[in-house]
C-alpha positions as CSV (number, residue, x, y, z in Angstrom):
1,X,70.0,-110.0,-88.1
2,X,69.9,-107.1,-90.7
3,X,70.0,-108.8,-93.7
4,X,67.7,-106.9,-95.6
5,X,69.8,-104.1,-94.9
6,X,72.9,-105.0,-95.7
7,X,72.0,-107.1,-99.3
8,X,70.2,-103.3,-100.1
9,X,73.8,-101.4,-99.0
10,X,76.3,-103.7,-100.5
11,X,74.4,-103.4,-103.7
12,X,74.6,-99.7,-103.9
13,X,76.8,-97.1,-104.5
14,X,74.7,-93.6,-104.7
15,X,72.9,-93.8,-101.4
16,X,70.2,-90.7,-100.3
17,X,69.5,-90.1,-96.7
18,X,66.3,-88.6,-96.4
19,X,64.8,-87.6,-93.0
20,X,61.0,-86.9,-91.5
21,X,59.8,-83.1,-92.0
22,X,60.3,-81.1,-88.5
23,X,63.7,-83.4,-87.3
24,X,64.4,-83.7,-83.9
25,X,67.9,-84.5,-82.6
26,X,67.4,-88.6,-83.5
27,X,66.5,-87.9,-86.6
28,X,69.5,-85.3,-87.6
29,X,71.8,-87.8,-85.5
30,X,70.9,-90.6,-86.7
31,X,71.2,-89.3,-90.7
32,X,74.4,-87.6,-89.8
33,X,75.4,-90.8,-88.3
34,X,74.4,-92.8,-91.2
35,X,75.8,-90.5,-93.6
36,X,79.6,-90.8,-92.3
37,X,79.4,-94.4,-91.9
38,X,78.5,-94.9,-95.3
39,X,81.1,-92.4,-96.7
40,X,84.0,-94.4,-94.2
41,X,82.2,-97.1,-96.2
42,X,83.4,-96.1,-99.3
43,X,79.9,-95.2,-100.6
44,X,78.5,-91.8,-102.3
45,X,76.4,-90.7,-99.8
46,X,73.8,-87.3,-99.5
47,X,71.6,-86.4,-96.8
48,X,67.7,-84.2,-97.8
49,X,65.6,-82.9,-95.7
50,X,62.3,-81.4,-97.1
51,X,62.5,-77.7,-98.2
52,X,61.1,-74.7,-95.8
53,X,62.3,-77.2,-92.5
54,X,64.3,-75.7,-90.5
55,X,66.8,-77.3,-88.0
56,X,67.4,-75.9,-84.3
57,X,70.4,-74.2,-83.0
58,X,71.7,-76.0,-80.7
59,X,71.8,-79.1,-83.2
60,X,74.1,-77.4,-85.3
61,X,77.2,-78.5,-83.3
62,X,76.4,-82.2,-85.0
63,X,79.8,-82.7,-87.4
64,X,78.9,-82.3,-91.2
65,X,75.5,-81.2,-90.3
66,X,76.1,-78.7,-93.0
67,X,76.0,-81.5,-95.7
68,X,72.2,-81.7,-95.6
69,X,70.7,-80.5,-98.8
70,X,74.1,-79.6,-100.4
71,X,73.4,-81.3,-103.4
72,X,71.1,-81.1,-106.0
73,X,68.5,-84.6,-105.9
74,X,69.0,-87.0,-108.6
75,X,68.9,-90.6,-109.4
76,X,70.0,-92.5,-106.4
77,X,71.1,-96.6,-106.3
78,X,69.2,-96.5,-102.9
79,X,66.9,-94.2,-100.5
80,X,67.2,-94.7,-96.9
81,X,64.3,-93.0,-94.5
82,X,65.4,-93.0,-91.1
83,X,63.0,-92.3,-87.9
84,X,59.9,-92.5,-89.6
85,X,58.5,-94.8,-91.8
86,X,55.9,-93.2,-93.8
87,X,55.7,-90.6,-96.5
88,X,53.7,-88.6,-95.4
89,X,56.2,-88.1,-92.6
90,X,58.7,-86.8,-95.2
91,X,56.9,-84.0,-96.3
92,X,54.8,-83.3,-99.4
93,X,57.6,-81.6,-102.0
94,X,61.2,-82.7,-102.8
95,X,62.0,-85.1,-100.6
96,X,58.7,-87.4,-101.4
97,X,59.3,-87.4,-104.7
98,X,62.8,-88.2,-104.7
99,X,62.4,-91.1,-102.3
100,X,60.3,-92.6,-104.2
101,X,62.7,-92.7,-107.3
102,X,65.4,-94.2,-106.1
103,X,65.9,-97.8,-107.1
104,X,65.5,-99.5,-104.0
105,X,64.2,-97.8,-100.4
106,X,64.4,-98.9,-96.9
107,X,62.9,-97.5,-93.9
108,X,64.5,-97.7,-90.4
109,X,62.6,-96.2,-87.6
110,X,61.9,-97.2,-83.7
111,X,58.0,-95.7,-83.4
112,X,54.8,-98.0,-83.6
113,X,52.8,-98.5,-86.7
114,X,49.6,-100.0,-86.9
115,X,50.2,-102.0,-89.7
116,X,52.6,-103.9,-90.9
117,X,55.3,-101.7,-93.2
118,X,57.5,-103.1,-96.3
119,X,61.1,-103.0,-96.7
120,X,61.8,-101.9,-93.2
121,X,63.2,-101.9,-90.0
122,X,61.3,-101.5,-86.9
123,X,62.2,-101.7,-83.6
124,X,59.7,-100.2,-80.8
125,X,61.6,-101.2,-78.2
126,X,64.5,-99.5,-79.1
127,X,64.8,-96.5,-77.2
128,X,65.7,-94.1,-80.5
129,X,66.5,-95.0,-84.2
130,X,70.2,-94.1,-83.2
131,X,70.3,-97.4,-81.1
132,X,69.1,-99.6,-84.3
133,X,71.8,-97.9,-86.1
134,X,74.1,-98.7,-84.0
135,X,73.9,-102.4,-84.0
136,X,73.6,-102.4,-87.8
137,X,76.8,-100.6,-88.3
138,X,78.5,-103.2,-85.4
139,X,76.7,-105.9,-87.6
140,X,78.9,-104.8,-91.1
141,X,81.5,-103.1,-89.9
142,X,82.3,-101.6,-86.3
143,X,86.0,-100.5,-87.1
144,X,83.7,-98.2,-90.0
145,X,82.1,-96.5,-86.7
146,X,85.0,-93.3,-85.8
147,X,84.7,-90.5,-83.4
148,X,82.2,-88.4,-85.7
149,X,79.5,-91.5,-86.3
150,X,79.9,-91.9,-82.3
151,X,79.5,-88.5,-81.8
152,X,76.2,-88.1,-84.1
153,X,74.8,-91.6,-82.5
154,X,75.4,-90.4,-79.1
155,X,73.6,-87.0,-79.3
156,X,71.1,-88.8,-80.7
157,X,70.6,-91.6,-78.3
158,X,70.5,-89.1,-75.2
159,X,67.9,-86.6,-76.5
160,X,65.3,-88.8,-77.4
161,X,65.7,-90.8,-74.1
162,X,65.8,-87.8,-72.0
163,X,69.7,-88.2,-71.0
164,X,68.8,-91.7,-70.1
165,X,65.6,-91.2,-67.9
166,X,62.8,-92.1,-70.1
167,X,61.1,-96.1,-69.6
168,X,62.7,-96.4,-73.1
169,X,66.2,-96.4,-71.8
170,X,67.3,-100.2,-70.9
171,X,70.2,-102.0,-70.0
172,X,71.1,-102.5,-74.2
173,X,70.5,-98.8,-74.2
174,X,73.4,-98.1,-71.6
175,X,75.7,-100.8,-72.7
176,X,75.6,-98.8,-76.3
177,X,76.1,-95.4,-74.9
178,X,78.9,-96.7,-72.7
179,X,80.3,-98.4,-76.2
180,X,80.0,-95.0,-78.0
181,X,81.3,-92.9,-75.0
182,X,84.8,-95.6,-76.0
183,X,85.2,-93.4,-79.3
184,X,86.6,-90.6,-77.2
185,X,83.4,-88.3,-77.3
186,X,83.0,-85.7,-74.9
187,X,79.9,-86.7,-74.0
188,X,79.1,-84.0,-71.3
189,X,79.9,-81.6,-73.7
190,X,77.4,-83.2,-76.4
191,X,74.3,-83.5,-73.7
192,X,75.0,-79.8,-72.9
193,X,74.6,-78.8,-76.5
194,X,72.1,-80.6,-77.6
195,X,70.1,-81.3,-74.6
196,X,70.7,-78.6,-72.2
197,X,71.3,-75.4,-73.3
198,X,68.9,-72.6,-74.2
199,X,68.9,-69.2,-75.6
200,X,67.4,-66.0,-73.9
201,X,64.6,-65.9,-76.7
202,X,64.1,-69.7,-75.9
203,X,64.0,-69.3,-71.9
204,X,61.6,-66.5,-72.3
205,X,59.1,-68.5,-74.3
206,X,59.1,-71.1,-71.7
207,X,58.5,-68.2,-68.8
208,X,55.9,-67.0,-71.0
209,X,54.0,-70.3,-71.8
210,X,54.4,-71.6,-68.0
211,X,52.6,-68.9,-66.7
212,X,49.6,-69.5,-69.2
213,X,49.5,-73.6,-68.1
214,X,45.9,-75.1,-68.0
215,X,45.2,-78.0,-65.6
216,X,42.2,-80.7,-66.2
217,X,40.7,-83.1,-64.3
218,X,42.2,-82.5,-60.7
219,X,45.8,-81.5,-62.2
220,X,45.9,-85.2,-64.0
221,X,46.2,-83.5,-67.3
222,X,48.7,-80.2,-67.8
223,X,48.0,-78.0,-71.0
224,X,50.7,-75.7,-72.2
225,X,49.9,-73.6,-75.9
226,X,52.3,-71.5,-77.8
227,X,50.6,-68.7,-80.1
228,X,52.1,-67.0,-83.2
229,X,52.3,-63.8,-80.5
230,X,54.3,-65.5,-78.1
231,X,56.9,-66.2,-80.8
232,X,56.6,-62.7,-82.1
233,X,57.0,-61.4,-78.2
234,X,60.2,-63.4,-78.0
235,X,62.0,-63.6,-80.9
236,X,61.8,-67.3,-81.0
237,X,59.9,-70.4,-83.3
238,X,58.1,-73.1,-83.3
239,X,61.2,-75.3,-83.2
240,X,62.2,-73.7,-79.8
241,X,59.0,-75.1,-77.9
242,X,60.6,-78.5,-77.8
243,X,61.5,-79.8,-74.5
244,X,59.8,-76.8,-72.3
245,X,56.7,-79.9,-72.0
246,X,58.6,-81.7,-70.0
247,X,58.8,-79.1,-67.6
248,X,54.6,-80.5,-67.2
249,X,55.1,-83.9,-66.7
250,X,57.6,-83.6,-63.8
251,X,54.7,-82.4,-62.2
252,X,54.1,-85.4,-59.4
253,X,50.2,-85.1,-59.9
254,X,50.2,-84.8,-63.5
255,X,50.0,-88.0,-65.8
256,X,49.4,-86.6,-69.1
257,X,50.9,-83.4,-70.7
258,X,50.3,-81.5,-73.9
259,X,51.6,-78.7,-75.5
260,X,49.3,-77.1,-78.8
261,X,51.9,-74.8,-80.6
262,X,50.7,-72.6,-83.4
263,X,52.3,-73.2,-86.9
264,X,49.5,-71.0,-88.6
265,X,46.0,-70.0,-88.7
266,X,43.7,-73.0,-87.4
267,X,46.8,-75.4,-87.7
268,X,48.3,-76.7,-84.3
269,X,50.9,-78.8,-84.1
270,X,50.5,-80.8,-80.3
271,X,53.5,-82.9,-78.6
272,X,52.2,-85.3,-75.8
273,X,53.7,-86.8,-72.9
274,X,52.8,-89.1,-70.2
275,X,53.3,-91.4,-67.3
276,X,53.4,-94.8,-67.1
277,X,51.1,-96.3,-67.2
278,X,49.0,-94.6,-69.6
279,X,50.1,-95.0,-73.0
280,X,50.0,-91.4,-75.1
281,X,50.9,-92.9,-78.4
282,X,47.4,-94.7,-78.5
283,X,45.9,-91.7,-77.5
284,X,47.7,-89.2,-80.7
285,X,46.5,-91.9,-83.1
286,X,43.1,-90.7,-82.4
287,X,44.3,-88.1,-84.1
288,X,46.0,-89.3,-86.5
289,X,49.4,-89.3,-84.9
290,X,51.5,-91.5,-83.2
291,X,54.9,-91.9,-81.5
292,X,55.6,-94.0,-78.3
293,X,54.0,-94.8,-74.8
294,X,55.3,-91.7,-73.1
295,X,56.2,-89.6,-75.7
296,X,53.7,-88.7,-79.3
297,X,52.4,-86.2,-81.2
298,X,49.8,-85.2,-83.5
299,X,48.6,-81.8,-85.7
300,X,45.2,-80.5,-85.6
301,X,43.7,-78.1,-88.4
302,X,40.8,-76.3,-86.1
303,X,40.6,-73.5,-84.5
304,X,42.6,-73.6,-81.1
305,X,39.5,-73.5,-79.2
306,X,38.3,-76.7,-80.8
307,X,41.8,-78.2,-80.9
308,X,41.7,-77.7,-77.3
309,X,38.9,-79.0,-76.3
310,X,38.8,-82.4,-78.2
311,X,42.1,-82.9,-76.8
312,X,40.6,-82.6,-73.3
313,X,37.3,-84.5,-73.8
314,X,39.0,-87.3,-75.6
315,X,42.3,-87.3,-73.0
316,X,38.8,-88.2,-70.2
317,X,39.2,-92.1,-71.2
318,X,42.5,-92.6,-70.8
319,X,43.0,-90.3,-67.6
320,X,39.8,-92.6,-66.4
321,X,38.5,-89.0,-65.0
């Protein structure tokens, strides 16, 4: 089934791992995941995320996490992308260029394109790139898969499928978890961490933003922005706004949530949720984004004003105000 995949592997020896710019928990599981399998493998394998990214706290308790960018970029048998599938995604510096280099490249990634992509594996209806992994490493080698690839695969599979309660999850979703779950992974421990927990700076950016929440079109549509002065107020980042939208669409009257967070002047980067069965991912290609039927994003480079409003006019459609 992953033929393309394993002729590229078994060919190689020097493998680089590179991953999209601003990683969530797939994507640093998922590479982490990727990059112990391959070493229990018997490869030479090194994991690159663009420079000036940075990486979240609480993902930090992901085993060898500290291997990303250790190395110095060279010449590499093979480049694998994982959780996106375009360079842009990757960033505009190092890790571009490097991809590009290597002898062969193969992208693996679970979010819709609108065209058709080279060299790759897709898999929308997978609920996370984690869960395409996982049935590629079963494919060449399971008894290669130990408690750390488990570990990395798990954390990965639970964030981006909300502990399970996105549409995403399905029964092969599950079955996988409860397979990975086998290794002897404490897996309440790893949804805690990665999922769960937040620090004081990151609690009071959510009180902060919550109380500042915009609603449209009789509460359908739930707005929540993040300024450069929040972060400032609270000692927190960008990277700490992630998961306080959710907090939106588990409103019962609200189908379609957004959250605009400030990366600098008259650039926004906006995260979108929704409700089935409006479909959010159409509606961030609009923009120029993309990402899947309940949960995309998209970056604007207008003032917020603007940014907010053609996110509100546009969002009329598919709300059918």
């Amino acid at each position: 089934m992953y033929e393309i995949f394993t002729k590229k592997l078994l060919a190689a020896q020097k493998i680089a791992i590179f991953m999209h710019i601003n990683p969530d928990a797939d994507c640093i599981g998922s590479s982490l995941a990727m990059y112990k399998f391959l070493i229990n493998f018997g490869k030479q394998a090194e994991v690159f995320l663009e420079s000036g990214n940075m990486i979240r706290k609480n993902l930090f308790v992901y085993p060898n996490i500290s291997i990303i960018n250790q190395s110095r970029p060279s010449k590499y048998d093979l480049g694998i992308c994982l959780d996106c599938a375009t360079v842009d995604r990757m960033g505009n510096n190092s890790a571009k260029i490097f991809f590009n280099k290597c002898d062969e490249r193969i992208w693996i990634d679970h979010h819709i394109y609108p065209y058709p992509i080279d060299d790759s594996i897709i898999e929308t209806t997978s609920a996370s790139t984690s869960q395409i992994l996982y049935k590629i490493f079963m494919e060449i080698d399971g008894t290669l898969i130990d408690k750390e690839v488990a570990f990395c695969l798990f954390g990965a599979l639970a964030a981006d499928t909300g502990v399970f309660s996105f549409s995403s999850t399905t029964a092969e979703t599950m079955k996988i978890a409860s397979e990975l779950i086998s290794f002897g992974i404490d897996n309440n421990f790893i949804v805690d961490k990665i999922y769960r927990e937040k620090s004081i700076c990151e609690f009071n950016l959510m009180v902060e933003a919550l109380g500042k929440t915009q609603f449209f079109y009789n509460n359908k549509m739930a707005v929540i922005s993040f300024f450069s002065s929040d972060f400032m107020k609270t000692g927190c980042d960008i990277y700490s706004t992630e998961g306080i939208i959710n907090n939106l669409i588990e409103i019962d009257e609200v189908i379609l949530a957004i959250a605009i967070a400030e990366e600098k002047e008259n650039v926004y980067k906006v995260s979108i949720r929704s409700k089935d069965p409006l479909d959010c991912s159409a509606y961030a290609r609009i923009f120029g984004g993309g990402g899947h039927k309940n949960a995309s994003g998209c970056k604007f480079k207008l003032p917020y004003e603007k940014t907010l409003e053609t996110l509100v006019k546009t969002a009329c459609t598919f709300i059918k105000c």
